[in-house]
KEVEXTI-744474 format. One record per residue: x, y, z of N, C-alpha, C in turn; residue in three letters. Coordinates in pm, 1 decimal. Layout:
n.px:n.py:n.pz:ca.px:ca.py:ca.pz:c.px:c.py:c.pz:r
X:Y:Z:X:Y:Z:X:Y:Z:ala $
...
! end
This chain:
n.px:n.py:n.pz:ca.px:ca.py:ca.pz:c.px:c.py:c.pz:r
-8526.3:5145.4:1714.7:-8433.1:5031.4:1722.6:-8294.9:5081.1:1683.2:unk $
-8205.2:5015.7:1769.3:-8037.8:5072.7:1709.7:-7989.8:4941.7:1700.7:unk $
-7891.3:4981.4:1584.6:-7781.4:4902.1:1509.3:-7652.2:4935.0:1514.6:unk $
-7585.5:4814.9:1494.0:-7435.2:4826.7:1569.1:-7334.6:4849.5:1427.4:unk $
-7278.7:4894.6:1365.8:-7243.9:4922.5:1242.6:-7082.1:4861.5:1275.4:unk $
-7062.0:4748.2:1185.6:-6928.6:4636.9:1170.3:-6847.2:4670.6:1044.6:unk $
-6690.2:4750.2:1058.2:-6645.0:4784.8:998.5:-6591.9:4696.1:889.3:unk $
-6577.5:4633.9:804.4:-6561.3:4503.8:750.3:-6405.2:4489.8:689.0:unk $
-6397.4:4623.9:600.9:-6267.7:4690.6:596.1:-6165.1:4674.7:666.7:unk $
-6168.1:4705.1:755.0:-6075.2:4713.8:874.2:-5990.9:4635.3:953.6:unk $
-6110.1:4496.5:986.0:-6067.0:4379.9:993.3:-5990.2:4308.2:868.1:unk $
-6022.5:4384.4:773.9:-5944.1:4302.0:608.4:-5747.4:4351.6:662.4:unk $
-5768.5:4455.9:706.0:-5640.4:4555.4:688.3:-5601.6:4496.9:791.9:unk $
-5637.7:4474.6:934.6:-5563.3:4414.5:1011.1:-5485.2:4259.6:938.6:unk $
-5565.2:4175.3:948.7:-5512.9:4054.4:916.2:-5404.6:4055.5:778.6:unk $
-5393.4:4131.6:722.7:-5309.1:4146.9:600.7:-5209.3:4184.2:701.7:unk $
-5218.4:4367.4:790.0:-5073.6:4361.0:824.0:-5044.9:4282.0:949.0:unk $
-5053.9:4154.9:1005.1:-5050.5:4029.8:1063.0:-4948.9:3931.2:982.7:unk $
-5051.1:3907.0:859.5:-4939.5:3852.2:779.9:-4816.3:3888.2:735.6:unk $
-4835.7:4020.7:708.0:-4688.6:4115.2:669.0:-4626.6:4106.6:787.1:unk $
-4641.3:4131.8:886.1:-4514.5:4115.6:1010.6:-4498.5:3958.2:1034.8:unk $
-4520.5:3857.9:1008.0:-4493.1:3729.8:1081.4:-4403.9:3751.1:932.4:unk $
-4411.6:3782.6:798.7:-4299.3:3696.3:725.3:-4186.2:3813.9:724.5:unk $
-4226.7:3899.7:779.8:-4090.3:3991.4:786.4:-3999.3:3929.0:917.2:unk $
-4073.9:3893.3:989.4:-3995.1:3831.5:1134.4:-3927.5:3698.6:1045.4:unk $
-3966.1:3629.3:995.0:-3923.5:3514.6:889.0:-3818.9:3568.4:867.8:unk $
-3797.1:3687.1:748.9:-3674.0:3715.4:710.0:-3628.7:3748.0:788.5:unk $
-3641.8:3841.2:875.2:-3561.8:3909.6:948.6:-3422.2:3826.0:1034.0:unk $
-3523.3:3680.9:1058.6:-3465.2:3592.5:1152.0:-3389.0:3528.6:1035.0:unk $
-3399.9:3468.3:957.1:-3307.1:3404.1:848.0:-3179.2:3460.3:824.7:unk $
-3205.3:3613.5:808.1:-3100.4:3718.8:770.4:-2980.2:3718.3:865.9:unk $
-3100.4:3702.0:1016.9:-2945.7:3709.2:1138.7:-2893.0:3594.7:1143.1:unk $
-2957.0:3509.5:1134.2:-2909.2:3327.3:1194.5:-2769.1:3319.8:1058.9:unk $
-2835.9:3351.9:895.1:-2663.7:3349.8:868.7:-2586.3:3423.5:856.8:unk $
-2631.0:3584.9:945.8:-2476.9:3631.7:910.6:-2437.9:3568.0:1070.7:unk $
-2498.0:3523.8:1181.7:-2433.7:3488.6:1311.3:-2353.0:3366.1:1276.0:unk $
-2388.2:3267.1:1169.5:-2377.1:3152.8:1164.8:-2238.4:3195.7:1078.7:unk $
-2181.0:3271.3:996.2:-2080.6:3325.3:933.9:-2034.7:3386.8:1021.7:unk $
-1995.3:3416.0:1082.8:-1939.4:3469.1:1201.9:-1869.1:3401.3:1294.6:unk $
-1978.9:3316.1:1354.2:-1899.3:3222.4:1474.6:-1857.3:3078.9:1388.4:unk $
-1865.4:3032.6:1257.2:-1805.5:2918.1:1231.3:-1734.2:2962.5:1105.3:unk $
-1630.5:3033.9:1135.2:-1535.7:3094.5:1023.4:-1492.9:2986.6:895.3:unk $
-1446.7:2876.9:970.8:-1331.8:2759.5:951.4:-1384.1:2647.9:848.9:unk $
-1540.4:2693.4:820.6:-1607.8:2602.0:664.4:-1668.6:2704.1:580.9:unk $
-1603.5:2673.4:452.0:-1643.7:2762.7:364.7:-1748.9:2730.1:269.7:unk $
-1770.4:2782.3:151.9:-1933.3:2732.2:81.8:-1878.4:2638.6:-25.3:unk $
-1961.8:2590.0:-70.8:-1900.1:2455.8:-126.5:-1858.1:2293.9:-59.7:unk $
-1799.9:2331.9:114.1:-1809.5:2196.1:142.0:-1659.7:2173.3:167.4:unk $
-1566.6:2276.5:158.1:-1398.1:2283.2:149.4:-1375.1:2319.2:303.8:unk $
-1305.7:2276.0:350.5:-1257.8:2258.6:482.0:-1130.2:2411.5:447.2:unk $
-1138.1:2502.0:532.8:-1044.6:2597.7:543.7:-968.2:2571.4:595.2:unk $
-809.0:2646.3:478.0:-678.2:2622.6:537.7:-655.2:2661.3:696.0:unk $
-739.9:2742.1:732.6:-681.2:2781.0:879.1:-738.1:2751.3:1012.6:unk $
-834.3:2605.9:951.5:-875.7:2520.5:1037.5:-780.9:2486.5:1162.7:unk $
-774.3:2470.1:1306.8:-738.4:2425.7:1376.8:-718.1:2217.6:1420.3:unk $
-841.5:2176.9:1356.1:-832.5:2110.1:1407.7:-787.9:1951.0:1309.7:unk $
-679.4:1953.0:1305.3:-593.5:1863.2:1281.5:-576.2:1758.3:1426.4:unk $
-591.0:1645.1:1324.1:-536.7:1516.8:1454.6:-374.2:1540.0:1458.4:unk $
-344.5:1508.6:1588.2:-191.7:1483.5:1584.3:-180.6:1330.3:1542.3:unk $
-64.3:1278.4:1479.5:-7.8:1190.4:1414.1:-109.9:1137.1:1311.5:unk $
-164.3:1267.0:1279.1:-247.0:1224.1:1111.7:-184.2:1313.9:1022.8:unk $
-215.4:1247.0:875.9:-220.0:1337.3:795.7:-333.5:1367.9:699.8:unk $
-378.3:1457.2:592.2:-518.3:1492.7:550.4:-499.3:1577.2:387.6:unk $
-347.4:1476.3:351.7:-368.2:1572.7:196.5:-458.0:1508.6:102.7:unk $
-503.6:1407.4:100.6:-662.1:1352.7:19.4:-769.5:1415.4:76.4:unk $
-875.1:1419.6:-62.4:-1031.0:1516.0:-0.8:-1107.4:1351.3:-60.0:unk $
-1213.0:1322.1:-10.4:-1300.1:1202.8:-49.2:-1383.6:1266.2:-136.1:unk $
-1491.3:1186.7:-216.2:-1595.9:1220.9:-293.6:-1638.5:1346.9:-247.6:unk $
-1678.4:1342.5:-154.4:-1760.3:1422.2:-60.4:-1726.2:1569.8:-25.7:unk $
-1587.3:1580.8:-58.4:-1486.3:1694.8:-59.3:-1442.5:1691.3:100.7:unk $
-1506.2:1586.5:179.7:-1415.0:1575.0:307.4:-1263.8:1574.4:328.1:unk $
-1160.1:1604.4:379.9:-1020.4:1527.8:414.7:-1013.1:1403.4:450.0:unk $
-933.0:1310.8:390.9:-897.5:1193.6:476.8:-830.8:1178.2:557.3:unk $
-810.2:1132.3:666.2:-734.3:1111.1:747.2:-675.8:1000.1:769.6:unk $
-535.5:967.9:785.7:-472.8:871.0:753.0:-342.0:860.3:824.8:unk $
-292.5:781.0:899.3:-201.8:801.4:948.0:-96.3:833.6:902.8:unk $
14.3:917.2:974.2:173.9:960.5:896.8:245.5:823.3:893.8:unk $
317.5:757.6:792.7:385.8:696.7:750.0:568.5:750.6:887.1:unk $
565.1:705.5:976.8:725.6:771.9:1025.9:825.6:734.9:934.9:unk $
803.4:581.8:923.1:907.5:535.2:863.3:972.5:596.3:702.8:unk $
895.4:670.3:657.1:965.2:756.5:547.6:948.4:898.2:553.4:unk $
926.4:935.2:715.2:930.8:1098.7:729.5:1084.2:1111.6:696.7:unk $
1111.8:1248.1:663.4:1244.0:1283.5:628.5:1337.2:1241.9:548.5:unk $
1279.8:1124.0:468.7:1304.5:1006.9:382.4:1399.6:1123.6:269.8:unk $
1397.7:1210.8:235.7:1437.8:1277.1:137.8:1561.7:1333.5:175.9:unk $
1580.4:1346.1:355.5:1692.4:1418.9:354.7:1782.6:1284.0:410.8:unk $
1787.4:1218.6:404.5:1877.1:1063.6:397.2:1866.5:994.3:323.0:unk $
1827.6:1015.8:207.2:1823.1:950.2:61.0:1987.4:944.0:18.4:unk $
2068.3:1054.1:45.1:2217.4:1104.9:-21.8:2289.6:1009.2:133.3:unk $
2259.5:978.7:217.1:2381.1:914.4:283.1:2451.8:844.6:262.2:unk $
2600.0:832.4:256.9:2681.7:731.2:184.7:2733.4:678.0:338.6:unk $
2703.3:567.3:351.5:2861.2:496.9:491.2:2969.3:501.1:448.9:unk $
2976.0:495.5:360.5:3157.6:483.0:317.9:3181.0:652.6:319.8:unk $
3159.4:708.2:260.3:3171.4:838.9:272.9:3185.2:905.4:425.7:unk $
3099.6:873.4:478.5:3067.4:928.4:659.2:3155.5:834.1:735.8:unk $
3240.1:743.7:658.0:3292.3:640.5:769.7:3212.2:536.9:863.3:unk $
3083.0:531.5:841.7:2995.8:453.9:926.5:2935.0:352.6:812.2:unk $
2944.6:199.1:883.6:2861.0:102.4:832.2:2752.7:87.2:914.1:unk $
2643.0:0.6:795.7:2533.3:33.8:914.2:2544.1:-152.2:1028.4:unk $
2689.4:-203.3:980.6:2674.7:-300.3:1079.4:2616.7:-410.5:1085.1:unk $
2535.2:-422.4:993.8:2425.7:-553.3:985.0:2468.7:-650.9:857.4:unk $
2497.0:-774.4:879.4:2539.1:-865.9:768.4:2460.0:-1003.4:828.0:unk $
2444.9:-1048.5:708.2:2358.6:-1188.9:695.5:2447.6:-1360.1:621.3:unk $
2459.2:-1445.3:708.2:2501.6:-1569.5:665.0:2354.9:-1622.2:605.7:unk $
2398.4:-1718.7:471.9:2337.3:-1802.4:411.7:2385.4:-1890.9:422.4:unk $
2297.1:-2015.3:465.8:2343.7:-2192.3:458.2:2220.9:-2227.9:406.1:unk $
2259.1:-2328.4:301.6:2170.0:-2390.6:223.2:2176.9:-2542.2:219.9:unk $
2232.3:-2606.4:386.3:2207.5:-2721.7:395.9:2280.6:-2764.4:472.1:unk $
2238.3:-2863.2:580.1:2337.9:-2933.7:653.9:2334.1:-3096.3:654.2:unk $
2448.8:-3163.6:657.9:2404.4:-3266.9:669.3:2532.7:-3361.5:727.9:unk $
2480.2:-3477.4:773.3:2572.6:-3564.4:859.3:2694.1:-3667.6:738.2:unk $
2672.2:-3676.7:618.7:2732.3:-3741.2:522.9:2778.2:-3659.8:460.0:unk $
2910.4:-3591.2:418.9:2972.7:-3519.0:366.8:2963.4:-3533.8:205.0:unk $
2933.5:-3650.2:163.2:2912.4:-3685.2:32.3:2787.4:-3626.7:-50.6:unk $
2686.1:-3600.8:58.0:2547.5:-3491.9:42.1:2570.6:-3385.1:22.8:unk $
2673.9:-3298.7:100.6:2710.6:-3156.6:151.6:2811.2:-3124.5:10.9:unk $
2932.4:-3250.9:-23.2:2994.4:-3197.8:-154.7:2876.0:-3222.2:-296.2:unk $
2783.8:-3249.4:-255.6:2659.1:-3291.9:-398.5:2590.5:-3136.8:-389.8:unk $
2556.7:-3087.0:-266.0:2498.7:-2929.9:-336.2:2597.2:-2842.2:-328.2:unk $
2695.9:-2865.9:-272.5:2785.8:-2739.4:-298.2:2802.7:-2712.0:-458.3:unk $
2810.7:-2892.2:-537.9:2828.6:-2817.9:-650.5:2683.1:-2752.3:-716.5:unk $
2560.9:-2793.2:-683.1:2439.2:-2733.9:-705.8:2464.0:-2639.3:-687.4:unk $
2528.4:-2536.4:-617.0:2543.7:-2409.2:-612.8:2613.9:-2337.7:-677.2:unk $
2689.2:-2384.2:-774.8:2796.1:-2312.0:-819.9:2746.2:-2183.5:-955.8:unk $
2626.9:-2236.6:-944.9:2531.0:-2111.0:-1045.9:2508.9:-2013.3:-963.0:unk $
2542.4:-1998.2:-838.5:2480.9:-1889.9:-764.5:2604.0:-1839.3:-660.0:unk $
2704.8:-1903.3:-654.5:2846.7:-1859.6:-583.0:2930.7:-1955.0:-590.7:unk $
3019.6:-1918.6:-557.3:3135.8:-2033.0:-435.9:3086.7:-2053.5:-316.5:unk $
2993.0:-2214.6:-319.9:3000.2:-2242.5:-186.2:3121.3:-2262.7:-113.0:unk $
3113.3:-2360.6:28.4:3171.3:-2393.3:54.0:3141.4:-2482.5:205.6:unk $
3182.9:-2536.3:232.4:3149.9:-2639.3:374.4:3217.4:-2644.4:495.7:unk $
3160.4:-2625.7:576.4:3208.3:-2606.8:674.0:3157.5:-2708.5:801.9:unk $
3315.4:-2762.8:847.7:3256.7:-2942.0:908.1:3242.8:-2897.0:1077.1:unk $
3117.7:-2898.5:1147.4:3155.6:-2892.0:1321.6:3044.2:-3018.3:1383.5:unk $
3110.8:-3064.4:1468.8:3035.1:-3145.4:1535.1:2983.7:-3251.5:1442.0:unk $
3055.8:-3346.7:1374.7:3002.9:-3400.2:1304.0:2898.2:-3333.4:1159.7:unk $
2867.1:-3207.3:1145.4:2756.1:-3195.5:1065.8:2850.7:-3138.1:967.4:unk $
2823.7:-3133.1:837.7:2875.4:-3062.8:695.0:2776.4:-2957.3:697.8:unk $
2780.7:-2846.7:704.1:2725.3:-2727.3:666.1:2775.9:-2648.5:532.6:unk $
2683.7:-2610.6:410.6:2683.4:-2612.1:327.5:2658.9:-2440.8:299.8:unk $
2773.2:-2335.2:297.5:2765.5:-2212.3:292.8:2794.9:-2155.8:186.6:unk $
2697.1:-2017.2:192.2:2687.0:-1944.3:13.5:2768.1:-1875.3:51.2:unk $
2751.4:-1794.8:201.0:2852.6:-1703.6:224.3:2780.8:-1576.2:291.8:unk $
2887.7:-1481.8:346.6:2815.8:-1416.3:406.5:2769.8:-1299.0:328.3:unk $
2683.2:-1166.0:327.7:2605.5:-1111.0:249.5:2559.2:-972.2:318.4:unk $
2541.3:-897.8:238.5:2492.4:-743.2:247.9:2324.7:-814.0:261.1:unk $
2236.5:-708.6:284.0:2055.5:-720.4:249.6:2067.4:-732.1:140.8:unk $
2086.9:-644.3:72.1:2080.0:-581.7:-109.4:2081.4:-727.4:-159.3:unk $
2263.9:-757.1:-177.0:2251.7:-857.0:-251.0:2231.9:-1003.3:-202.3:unk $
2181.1:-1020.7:-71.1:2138.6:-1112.3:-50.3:1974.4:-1152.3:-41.8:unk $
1944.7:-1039.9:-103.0:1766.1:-1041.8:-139.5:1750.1:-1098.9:-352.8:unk $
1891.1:-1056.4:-386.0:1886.9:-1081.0:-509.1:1927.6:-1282.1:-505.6:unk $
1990.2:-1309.6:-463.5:2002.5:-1439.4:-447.6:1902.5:-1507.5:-392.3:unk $
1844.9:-1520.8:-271.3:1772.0:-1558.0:-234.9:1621.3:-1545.3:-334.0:unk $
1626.7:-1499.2:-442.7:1496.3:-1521.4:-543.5:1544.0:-1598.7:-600.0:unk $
1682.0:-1624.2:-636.5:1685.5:-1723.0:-742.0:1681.6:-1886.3:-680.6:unk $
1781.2:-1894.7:-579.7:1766.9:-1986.8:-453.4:1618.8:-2052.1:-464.3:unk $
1456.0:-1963.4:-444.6:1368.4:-2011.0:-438.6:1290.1:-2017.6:-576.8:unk $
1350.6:-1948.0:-646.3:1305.3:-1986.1:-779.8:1355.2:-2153.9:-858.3:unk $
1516.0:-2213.7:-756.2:1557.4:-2303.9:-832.7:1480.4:-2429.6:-722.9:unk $
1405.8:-2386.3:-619.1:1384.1:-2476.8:-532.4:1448.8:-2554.6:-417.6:unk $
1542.6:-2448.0:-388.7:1659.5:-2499.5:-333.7:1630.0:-2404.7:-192.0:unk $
1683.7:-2521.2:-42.8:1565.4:-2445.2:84.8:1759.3:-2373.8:111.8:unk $
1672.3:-2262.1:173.6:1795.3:-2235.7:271.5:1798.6:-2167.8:426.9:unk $
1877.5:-2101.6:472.2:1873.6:-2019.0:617.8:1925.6:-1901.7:637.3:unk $
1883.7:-1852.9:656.2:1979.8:-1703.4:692.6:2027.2:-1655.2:868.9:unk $
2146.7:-1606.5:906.4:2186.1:-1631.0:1034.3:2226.7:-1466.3:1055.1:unk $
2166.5:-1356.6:1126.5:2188.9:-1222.8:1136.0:2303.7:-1197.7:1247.0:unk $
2409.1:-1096.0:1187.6:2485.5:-1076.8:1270.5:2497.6:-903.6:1272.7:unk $
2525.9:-835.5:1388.1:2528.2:-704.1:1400.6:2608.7:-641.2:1466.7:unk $
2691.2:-562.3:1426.6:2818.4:-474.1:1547.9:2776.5:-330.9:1543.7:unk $
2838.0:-299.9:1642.6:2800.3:-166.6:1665.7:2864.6:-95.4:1586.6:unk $
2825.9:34.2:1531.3:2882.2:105.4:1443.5:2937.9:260.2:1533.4:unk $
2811.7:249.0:1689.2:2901.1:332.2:1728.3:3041.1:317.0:1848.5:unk $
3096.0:159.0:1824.8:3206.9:115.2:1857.1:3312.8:129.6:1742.3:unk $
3423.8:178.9:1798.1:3511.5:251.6:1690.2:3537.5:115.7:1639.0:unk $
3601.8:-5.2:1736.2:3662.9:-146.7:1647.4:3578.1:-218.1:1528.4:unk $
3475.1:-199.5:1650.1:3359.2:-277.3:1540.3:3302.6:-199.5:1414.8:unk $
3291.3:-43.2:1452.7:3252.8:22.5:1315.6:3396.5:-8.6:1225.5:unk $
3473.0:-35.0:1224.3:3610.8:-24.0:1096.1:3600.9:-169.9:1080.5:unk $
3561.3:-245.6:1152.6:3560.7:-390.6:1149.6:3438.7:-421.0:976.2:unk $
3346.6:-357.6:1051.8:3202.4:-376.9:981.0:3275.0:-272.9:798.8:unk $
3384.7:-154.3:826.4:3388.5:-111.6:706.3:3486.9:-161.4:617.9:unk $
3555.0:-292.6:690.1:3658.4:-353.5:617.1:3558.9:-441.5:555.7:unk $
3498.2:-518.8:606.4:3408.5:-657.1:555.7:3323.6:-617.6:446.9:unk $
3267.1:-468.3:424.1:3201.4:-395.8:335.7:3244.3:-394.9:192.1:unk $
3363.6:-383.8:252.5:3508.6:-388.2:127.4:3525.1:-498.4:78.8:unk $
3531.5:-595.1:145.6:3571.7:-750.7:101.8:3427.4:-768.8:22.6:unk $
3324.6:-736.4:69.4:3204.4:-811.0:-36.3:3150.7:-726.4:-112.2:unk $
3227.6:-605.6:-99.4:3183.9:-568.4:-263.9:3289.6:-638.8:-337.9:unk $
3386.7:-657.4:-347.5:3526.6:-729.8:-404.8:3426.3:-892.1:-470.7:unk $
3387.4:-946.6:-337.7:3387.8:-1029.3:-404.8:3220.9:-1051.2:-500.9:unk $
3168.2:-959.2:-450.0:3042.1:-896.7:-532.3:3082.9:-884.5:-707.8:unk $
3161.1:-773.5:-728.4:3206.7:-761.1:-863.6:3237.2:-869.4:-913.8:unk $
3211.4:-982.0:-885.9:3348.1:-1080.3:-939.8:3201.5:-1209.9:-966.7:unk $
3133.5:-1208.7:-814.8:3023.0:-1327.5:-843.4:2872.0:-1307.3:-915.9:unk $
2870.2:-1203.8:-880.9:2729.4:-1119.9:-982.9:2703.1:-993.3:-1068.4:unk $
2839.9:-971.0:-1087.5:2871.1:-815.1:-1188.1:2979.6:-914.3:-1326.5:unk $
3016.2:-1038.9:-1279.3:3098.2:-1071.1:-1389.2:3240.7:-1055.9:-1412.6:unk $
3298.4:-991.2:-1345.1:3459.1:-948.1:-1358.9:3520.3:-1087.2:-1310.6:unk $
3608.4:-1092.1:-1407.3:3765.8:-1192.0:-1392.5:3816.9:-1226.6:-1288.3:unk $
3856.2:-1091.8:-1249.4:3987.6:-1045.8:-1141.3:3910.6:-898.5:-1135.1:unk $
3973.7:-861.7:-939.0:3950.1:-756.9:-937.8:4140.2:-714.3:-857.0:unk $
4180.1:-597.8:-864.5:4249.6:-517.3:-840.7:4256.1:-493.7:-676.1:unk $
4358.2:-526.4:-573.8:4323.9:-493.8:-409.6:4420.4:-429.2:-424.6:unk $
4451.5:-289.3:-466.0:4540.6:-172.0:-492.2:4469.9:-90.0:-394.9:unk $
4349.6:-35.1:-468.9:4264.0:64.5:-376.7:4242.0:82.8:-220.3:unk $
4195.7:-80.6:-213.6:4148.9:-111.5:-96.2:4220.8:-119.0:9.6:unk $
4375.5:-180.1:-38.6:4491.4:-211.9:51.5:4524.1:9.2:123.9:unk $
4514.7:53.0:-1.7:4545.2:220.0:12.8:4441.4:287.9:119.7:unk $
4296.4:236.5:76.2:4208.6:297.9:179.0:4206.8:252.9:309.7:unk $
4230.9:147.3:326.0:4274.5:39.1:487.9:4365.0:107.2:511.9:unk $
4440.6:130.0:454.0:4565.9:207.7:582.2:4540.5:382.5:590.7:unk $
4456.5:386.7:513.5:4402.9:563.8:580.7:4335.8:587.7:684.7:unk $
4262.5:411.6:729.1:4166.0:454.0:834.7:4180.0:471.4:955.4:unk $
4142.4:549.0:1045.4:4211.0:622.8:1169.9:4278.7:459.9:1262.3:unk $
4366.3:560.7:1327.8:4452.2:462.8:1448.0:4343.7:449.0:1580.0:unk $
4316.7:287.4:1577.1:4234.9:260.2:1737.4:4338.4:227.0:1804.7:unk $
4334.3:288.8:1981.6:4399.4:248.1:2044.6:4395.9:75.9:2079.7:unk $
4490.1:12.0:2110.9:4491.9:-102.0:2128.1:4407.6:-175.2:2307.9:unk $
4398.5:-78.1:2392.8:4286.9:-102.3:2494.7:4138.8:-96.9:2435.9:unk $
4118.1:-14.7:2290.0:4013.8:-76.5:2234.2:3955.1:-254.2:2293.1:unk $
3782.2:-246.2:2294.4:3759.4:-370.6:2326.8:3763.0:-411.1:2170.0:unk $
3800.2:-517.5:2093.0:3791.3:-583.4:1983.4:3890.8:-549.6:1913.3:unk $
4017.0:-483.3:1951.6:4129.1:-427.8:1918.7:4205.8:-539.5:1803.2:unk $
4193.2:-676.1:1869.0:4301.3:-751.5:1831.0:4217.0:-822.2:1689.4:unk $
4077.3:-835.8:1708.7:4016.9:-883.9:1618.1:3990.6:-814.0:1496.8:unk $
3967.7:-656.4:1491.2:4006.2:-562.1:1374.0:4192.6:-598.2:1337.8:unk $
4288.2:-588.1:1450.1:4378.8:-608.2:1339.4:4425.3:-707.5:1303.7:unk $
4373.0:-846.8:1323.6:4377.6:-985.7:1256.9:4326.4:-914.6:1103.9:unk $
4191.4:-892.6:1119.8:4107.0:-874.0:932.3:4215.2:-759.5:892.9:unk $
4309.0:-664.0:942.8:4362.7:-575.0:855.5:4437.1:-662.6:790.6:unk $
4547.3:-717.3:892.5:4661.9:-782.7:884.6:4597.0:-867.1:753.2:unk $
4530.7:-990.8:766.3:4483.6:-1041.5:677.3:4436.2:-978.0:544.7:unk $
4400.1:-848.4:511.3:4326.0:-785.6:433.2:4489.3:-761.7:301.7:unk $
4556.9:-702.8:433.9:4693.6:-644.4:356.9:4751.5:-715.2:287.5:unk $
4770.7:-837.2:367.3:4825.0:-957.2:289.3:4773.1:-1065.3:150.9:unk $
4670.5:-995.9:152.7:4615.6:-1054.5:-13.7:4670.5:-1019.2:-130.0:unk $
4669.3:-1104.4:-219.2:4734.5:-1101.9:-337.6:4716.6:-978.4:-411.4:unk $
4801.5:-898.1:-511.2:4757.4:-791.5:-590.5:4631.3:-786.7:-658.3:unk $
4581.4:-898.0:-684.9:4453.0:-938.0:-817.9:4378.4:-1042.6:-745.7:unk $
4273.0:-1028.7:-738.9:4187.3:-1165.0:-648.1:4120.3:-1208.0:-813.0:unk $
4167.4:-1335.8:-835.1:4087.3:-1352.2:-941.5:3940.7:-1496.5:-878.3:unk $
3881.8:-1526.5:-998.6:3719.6:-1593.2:-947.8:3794.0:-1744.7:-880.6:unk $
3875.3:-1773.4:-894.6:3889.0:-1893.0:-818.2:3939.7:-1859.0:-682.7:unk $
4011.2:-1798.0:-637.4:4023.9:-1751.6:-467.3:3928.5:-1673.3:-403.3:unk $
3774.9:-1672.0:-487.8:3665.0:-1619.1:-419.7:3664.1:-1693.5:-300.1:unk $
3646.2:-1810.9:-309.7:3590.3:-1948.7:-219.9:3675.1:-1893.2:-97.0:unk $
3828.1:-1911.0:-120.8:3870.3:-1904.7:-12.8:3888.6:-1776.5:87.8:unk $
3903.9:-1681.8:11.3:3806.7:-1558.0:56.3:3654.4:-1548.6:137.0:unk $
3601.9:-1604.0:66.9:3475.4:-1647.3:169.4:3429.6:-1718.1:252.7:unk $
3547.8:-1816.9:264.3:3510.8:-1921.2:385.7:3555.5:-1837.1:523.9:unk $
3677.6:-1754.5:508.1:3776.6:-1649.0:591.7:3723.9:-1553.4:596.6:unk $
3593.0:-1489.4:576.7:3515.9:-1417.8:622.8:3419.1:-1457.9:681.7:unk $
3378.4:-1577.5:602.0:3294.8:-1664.6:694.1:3308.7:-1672.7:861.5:unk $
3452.5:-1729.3:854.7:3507.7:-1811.7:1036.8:3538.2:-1693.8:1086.6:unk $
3594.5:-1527.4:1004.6:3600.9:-1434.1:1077.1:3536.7:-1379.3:1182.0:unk $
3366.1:-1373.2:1107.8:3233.8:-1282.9:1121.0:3211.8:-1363.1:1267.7:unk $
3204.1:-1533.8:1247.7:3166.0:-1583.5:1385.5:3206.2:-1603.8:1455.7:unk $
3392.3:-1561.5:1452.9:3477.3:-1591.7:1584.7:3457.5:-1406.7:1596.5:unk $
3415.0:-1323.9:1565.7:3414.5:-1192.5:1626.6:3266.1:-1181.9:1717.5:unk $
3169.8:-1247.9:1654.3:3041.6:-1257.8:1693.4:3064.8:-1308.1:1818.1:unk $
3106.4:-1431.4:1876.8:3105.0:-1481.8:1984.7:3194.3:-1433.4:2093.7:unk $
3298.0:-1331.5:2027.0:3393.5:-1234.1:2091.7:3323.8:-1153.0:2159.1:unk $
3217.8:-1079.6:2130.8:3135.6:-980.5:2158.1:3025.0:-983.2:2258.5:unk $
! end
């Protein structure tokens, strides 16, 4: 009789080196996948930090916040205060340019003039009104106004409960008449600025009369020619000292100025 003799050994040694090559293929493959994976995705680093030399930025975003997560945020650019730093120092008076924009306040109209002289004097904590009669109606004016300080009034206005209106007027600044127009009127309400909410007495039209006549010569085919030199003419001719009682009338004459130039235009 013959017998078949079964190496038992042997089969042990195979299946061991079976196992040894499937976990070397394991590593082997782990080893390449991250150095390939370091390789072709340069642009994230370990930790979760987005690399500076990432490409891919949104246009009209910006991404200087990281979230919990250490993501970037993305957030839109603000335009309106891009460059904000390098027009922080602009002066108009300095550059010769106003920016043109002035605001009327009326704080009441009414058909009985006896109403219209009852808040004018209600107002006298907050300016020289003054009234102004068309078409039958009494219109009841604070006066005309910069933004600045007509954002400071207008709190107190609604703090005293008292309604009012505001009426926007605008010249061009890059019209030579109207820009000197807009830098005379600049002049007049800081004047009468110092006087209604800084406190001064009297102010001094020495300076002002000196800087008005430095400002360049417009030819007279200028369009608005005649209406800049009405406000000079007028400007020159003011008293040495504006003291607090010829505010009023100062301001009614800038008042009828602003809207017979407005409707000029």
């Amino acid at each position: 009789m013959k017998y078949t003799r079964y190496d038992l050994n042997k089969r042990k040694n195979d299946f061991s080196g079976f196992l040894l090559g499937l976990v070397g293929v394991i590593i082997i493959s782990t080893l390449l996948g991250t150095v390939l994976f370091k390789i072709f995705m340069p642009s994230i680093n370990t930790g979760g930090e987005v690399s500076s030399t990432s490409e891919n930025k949104i246009e009209g975003t910006e991404s200087s916040e990281i979230d919990e997560k250490g993501q970037p945020v993305i957030k839109p650019i603000d335009e309106s205060n891009k460059d904000a730093g390098d027009n922080a120092s602009d002066d108009s008076t300095a550059t010769g340019k106003s920016d043109g924009m002035f605001k009327i306040l009326q704080c009441g109209a009414f058909g009985d003039n006896a109403n219209a002289l009852k808040l004018k004097e209600e107002l006298n904590g907050f300016g020289a009104a003054f009234i102004i009669s068309e078409n039958e109606i009494n219109k009841v004016v604070l006066g005309v106004y910069k933004k600045d300080t007509l954002d400071a009034i207008t709190v107190k206005l609604t703090s005293a409960n008292i309604e009012f209106s505001t009426h926007n007027i605008n010249f061009s600044k890059e019209n030579s008449c109207e820009n000197q127009i807009s830098l005379i009127l600049d002049a007049n309400l800081s004047l009468i600025n110092e006087i209604e909410q800084n406190g001064a007495t009297a102010i001094k039209t020495e300076s002002m009369k000196t800087w008005l006549n430095s400002l360049a010569e417009i030819k007279e085919t200028e369009i608005n020619y005649n209406n800049l030199n009405e406000l000079k003419t007028y400007c020159d001719s003011l008293p040495e000292e504006i003291k607090k009682e010829d505010i009023q009338t100062l301001k009614e004459y800038l008042y009828k100025y602003i809207i017979k130039v407005e409707n000029s235009i």
